[in-house]
C-alpha positions as CSV (number, residue, x, y, z in Angstrom):
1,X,78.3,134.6,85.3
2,X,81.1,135.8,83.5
3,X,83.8,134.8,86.0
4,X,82.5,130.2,85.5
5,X,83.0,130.8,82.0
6,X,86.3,132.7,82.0
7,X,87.8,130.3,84.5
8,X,86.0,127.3,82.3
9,X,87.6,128.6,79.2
10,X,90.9,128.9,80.6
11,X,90.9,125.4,82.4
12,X,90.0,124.3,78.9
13,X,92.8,125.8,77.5
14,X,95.4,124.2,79.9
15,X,94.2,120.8,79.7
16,X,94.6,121.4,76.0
17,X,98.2,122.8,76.4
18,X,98.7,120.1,79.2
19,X,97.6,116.8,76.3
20,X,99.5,118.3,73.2
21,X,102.7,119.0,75.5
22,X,105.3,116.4,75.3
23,X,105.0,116.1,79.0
24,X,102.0,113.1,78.1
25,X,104.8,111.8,75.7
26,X,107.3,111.7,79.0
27,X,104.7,109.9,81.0
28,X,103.7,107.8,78.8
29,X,107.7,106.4,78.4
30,X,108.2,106.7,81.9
31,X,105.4,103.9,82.6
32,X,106.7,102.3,79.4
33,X,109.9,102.0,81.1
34,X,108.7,101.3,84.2
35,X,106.5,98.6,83.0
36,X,109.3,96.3,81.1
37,X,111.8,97.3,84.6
38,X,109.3,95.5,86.6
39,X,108.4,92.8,84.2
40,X,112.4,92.1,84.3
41,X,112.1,91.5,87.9
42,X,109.6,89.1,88.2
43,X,107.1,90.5,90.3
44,X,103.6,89.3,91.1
45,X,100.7,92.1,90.7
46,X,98.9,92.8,94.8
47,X,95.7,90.6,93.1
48,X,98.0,87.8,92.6
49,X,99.9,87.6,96.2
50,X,96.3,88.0,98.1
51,X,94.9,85.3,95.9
52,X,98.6,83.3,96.7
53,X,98.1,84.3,100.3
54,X,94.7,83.1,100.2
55,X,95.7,79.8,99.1
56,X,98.3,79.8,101.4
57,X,95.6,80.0,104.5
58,X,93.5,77.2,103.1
59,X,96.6,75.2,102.5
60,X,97.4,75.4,106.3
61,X,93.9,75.1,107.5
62,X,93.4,71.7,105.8
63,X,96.9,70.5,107.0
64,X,96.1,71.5,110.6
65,X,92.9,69.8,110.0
66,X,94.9,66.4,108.9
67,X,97.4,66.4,111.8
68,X,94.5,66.4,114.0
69,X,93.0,63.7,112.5
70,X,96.7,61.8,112.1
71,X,96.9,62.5,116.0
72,X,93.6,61.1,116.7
73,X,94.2,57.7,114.9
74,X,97.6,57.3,116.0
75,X,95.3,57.8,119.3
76,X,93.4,55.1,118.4
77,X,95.9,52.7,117.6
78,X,97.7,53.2,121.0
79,X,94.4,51.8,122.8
């Protein structure tokens, strides 16, 4: 029973080191950074081009839908 706790204790006692290290502080400005890069560039988040892409598939369903209908008048009007 001795050996959970020990290895507990000392797992404990690196996530401490680990959090009080300025290695969180480095991360921390690294997605900082990172964040305003990106925000520089203008780029769209993944949820933003599916819902785009989405959009982008209706859009073309309901304008194949209208050219068939434009066909089938113009169809009509040849009679």
């Amino acid at each position: 029973m001795e050996k959970p706790n020990f290895f507990n204790d000392m797992q404990d006692k690196i996530n401490q080191v680990l959090e009080n290290s300025p290695v969180k502080d480095i991360e921390k400005n690294v997605k900082a950074m990172m964040s305003q890069g990106f925000a520089k560039l203008d780029l769209v988040t993944r949820e933003e081009f599916d819902v785009q892409a989405q959009v982008l598939i209706n859009t073309r369903a309901k304008l194949e839908a209208l050219e068939a209908q434009v066909a089938a008048l113009e169809a009509q009007l040849k009679k």
